[in-house]
C-alpha positions in Angstrom: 2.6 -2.5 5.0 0.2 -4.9 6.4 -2.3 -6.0 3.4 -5.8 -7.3 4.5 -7.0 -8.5 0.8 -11.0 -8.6 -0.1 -11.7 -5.5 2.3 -14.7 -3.6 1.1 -13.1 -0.8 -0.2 -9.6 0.3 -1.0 -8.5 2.0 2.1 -5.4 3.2 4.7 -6.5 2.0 8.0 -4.2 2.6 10.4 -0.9 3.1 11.3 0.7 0.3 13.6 3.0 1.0 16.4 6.1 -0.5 14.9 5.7 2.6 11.3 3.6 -0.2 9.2 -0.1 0.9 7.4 -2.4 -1.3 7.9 -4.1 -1.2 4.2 -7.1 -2.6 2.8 -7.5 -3.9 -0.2 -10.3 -5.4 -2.5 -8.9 -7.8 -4.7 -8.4 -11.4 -3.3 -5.3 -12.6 -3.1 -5.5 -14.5 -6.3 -2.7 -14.9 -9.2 -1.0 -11.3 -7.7 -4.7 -9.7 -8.3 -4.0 -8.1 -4.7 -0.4 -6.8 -5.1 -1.5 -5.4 -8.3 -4.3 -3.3 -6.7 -2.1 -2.0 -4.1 0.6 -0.6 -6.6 -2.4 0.8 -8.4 -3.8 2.4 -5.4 -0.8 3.8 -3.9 0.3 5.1 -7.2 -3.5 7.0 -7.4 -3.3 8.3 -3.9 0.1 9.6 -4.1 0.1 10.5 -7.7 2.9 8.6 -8.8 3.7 6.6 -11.5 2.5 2.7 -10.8 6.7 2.2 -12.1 7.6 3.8 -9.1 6.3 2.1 -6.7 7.9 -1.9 -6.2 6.9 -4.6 -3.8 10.8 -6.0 -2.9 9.5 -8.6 -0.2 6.6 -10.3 1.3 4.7 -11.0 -2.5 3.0 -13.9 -1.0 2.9 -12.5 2.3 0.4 -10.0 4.1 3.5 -8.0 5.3 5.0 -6.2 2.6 8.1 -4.1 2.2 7.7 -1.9 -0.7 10.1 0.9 -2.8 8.6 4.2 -3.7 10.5 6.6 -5.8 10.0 10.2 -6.7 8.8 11.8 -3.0 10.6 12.1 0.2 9.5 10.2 2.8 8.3 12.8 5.8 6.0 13.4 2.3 5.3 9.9 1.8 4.5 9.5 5.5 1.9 12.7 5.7 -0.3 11.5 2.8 -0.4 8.3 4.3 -1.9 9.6 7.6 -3.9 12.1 5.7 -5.6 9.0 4.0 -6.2 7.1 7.3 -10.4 6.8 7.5 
């Protein structure tokens, strides 16, 4: 995932060549404010559980690797593109 913090709206932008979303998010990227919001938003969008979705690299970083439980991933993949505006 590629995080663009202080967007104006919570959104999925894109999808990048290399698989990554490109995903906006409000929140700056203050004190984890940012990673917060994207576990919440992800976790609204693909109604899941906020404990099932972890950030496991790139917490300081605007490329993030995340692990999200309880969906397969061709499932994970078409609600992502579904969401792209």
């Amino acid at each position: 995932m590629r995080i663009h913090p202080r967007a104006k709206r919570n959104e999925i932008r894109e999808k990048l060549t290399d698989g990554r979303y490109k995903i906006g998010i409000t929140a700056p990227p203050v004190n984890g404010k940012a990673n917060l919001a994207l576990v919440k938003f992800l976790a609204k969008l693909l109604r899941l559980a906020k404990s099932n979705i972890r950030i496991v690299s790139g917490i300081s970083s605007r490329n993030k690797s995340l692990l999200i439980k309880g969906m397969a991933s061709n499932e994970l993949h078409a609600k992502l593109m579904e969401s792209i505006n």
